[in-house]
C-alpha positions in Angstrom: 11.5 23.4 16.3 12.5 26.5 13.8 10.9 24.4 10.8 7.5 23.9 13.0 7.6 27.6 14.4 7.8 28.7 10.8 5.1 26.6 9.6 3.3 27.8 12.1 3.9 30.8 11.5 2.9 30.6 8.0 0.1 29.3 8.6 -1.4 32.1 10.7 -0.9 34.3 8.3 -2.3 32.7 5.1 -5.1 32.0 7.4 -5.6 35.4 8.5 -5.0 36.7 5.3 -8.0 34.2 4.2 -10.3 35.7 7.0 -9.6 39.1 5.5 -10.7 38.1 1.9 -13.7 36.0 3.1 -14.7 39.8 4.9 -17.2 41.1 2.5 -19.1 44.2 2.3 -23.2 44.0 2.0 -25.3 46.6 -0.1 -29.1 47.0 0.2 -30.7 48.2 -2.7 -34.3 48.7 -1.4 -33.9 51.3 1.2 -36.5 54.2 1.4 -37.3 57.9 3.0 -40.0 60.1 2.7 -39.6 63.3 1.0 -41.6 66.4 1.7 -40.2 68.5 -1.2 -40.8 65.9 -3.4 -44.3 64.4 -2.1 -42.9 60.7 -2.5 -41.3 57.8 -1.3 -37.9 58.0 -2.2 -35.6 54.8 -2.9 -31.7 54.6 -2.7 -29.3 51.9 -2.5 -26.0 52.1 -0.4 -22.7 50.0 0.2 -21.0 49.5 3.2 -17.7 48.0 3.0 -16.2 44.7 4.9 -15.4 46.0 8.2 -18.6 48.3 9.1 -20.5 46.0 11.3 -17.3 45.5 13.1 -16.0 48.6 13.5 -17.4 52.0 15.3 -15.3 54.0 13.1 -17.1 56.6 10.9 -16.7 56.5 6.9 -15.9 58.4 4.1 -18.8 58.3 1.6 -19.2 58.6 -2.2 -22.3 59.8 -3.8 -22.6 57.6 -7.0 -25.6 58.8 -9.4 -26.8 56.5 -12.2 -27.5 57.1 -15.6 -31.3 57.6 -17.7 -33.4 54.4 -17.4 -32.0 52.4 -14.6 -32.7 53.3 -10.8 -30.5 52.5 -7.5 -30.2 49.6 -8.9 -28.1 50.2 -11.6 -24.7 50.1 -9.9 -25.4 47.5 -8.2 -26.9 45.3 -11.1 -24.9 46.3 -13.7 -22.1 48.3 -12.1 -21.1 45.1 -9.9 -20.1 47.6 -7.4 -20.1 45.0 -4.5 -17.6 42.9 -6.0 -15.8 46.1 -7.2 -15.5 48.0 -4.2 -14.8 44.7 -2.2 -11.7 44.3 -4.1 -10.3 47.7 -4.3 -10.2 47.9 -0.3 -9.1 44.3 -0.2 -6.1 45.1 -2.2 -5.4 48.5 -0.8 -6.0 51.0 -3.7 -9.3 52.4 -2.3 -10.0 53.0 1.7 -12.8 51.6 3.1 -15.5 54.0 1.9 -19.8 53.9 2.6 -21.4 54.4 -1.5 -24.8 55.7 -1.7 -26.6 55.2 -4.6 -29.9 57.2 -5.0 -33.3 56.8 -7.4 -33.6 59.3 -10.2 -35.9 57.8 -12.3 -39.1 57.6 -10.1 -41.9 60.3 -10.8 -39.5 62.4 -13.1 -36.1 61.3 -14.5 -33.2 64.0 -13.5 -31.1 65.4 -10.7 -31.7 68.8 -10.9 -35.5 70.9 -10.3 -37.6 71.5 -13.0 -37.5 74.5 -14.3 -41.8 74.4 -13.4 -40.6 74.2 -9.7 -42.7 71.2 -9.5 -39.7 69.2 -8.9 -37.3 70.4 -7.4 -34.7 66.8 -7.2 -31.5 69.0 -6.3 -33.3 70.7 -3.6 -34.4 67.1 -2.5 -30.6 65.5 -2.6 -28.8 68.3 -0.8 -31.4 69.2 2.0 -33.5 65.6 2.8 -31.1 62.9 1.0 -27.8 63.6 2.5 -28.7 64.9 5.7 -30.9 61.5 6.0 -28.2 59.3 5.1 -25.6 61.0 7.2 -27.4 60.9 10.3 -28.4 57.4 9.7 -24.9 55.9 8.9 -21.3 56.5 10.3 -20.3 59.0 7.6 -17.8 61.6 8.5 -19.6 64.7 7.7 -16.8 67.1 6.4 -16.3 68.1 3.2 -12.5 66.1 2.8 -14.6 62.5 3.3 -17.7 63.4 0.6 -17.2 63.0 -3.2 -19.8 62.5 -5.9 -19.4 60.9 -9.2 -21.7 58.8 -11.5 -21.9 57.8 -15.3 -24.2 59.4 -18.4 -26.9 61.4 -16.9 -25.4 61.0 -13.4 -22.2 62.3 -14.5 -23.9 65.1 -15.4 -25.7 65.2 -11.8 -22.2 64.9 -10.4 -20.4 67.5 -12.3 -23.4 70.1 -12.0 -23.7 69.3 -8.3 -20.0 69.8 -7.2 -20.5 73.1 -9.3 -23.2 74.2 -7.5 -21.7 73.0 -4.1 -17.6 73.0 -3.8 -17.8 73.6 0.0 -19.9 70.3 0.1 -17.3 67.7 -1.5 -13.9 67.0 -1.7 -13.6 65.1 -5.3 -16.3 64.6 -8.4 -15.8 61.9 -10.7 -18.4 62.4 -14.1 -18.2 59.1 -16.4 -19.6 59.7 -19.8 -21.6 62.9 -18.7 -24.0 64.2 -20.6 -22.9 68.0 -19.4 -25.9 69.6 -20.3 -27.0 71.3 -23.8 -24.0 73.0 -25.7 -26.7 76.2 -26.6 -29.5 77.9 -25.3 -31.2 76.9 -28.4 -30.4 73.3 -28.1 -32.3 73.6 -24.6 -35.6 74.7 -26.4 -35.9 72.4 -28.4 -35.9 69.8 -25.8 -38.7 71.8 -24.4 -41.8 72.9 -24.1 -41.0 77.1 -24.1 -43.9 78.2 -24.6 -44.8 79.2 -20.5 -41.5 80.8 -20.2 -39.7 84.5 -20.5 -36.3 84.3 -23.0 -35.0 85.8 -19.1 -36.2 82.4 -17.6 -34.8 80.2 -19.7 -31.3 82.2 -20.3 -31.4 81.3 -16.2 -31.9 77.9 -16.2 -30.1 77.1 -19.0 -26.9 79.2 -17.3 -27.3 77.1 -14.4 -27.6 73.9 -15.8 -25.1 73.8 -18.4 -21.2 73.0 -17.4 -19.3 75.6 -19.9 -21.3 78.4 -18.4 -20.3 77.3 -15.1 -16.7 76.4 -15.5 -16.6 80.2 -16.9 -18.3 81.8 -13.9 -16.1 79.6 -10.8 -14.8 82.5 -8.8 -10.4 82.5 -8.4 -11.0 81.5 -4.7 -13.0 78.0 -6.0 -10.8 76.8 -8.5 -9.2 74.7 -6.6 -12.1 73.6 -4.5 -13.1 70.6 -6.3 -10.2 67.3 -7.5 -11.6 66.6 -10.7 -11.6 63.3 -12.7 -13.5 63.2 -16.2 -13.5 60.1 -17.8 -15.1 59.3 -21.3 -14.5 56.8 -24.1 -13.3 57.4 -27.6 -16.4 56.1 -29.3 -19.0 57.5 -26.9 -21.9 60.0 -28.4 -21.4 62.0 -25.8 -17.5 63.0 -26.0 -17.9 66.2 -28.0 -19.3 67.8 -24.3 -16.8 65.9 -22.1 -14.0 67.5 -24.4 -15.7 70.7 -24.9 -15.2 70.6 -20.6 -11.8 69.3 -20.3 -10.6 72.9 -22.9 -12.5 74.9 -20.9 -11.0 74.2 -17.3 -7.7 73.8 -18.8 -8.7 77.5 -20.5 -10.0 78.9 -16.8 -7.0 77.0 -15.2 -9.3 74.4 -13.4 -6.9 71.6 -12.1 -8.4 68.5 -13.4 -7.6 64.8 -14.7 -9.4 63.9 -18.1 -9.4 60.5 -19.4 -10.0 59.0 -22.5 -10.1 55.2 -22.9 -10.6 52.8 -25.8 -14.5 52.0 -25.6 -18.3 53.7 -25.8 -21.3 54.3 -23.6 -21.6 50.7 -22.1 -21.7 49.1 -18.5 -18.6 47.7 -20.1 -16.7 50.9 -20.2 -18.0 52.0 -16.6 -17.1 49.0 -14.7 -13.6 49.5 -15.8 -13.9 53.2 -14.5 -15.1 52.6 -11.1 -11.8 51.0 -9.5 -9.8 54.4 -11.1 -12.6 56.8 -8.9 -12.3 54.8 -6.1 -8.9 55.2 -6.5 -9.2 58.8 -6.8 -11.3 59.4 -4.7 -9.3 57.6 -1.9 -6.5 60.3 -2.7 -8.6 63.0 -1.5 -10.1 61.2 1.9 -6.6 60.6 3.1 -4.3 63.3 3.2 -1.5 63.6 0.5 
């Protein structure tokens, strides 16, 4: 009778842990909302983990911004962020978490407003994208449960937004980020000057470029933000990432940096995301 209770035992529990493997989450990569400030139809992508159609619980969420020349899609395509996230919370290293993905590449390619003010994308993400998404899903809305992070042109995105906005998320996580241009005259060249005061551009370039705004973060904010930067040693783009990682270590910025064998791939990234969700976990749950 021991032998059969045991067995039956057993059994419940490889079949229960069977059920919770076969539990998958579901992302939908099509989804849409109309934006006033930006005169469009916006698209964005979002991932909600195993249990969310079960539950009534509310969720953490991560931001996750792609990179120049993909869309929503790219995380999902290319980031295999279903199968990804899936296993992270199945094994226990990342809490059940909602990932939003939104389209940057549609109309003009960028996260941040033009410096025309005829598209303004930052004023779009913070005032219609999130409010939209957090009234329309169970996301916990405080600060502790929102992170941002994303790779290339999206870590950029991520880095600059949680700079412009440490009351708004708990943790940023910028993969490969392009972190902006290292000079004023680096900016002009990318260009066109010509409609613009030197006062203008000193402006936008201030505000759009990482080192300047690592070096104006107030005392009070330099612990706002849990910071992971992530870049590999063969990437074009590790000259900025290190240029970041001295400067918050010269401001006293707490802050991970991580360098990993590998270059500006999908390769590279996929092997990042587990590590943020990890990280990012830390920060929802508290520690």
């Amino acid at each position: 009778m021991k032998i059969m209770l045991s067995l039956f035992i057993g059994l419940v529990s490889l079949l229960a842990s069977s059920l919770s493997y076969a539990q998958t989450g579901k992302v939908y990569d099509e989804l849409t909302l109309q934006s006033e400030i930006l005169g469009s139809e916006r698209k964005y992508a979002i991932y909600l983990p195993p249990d969310y159609e079960t539950s009534e619980r509310s969720y953490p969420v991560l931001y996750l911004l792609h990179g120049a020349g993909d869309d929503q899609t790219g995380w999902v395509q290319f980031g295999e962020v279903l199968h990804i996230a899936d296993r992270a919370i199945h094994e226990g290293k990342a809490t059940p978490m909602i990932i939003v993905m939104p389209d940057a590449d549609t109309g003009r390619r960028g996260y941040f407003n033009q410096i025309d003010g005829d598209w303004n994308y930052e004023d779009f993400f913070f005032e219609e994208f999130i409010p939209h998404v957090e009234g329309k899903y169970r996301i916990k809305g405080e600060k502790q449960y929102r992170a941002v992070a994303g790779l290339s042109m999206g870590g950029g995105g991520s880095m600059i937004y949680a700079l412009h906005h440490p009351e708004l998320f708990s943790s940023a996580a910028p993969l490969s980020a392009y972190v902006g241009p290292l000079s004023l005259d680096e900016m002009k060249r990318r260009m066109d000057t010509k409609n613009y005061t030197d006062q203008q551009l000193q402006a936008y370039y201030e505000n759009h470029n990482a080192l300047s705004l690592i070096a104006q973060i107030p005392e009070e904010d330099k612990k706002a933000i849990r910071w992971y930067i992530d870049c590999g040693d063969d990437d074009f783009l590790y000259e900025g990432n290190s240029l970041v990682h001295i400067a918050m270590r010269k401001h006293e910025i707490p802050h991970e940096f991580r360098i990993r064998d590998g270059g500006h791939t999908w390769t590279y990234w996929r092997k990042s995301l587990p590590l943020v969700l990890q990280y990012v976990t830390q920060a929802f749950h508290q520690y």
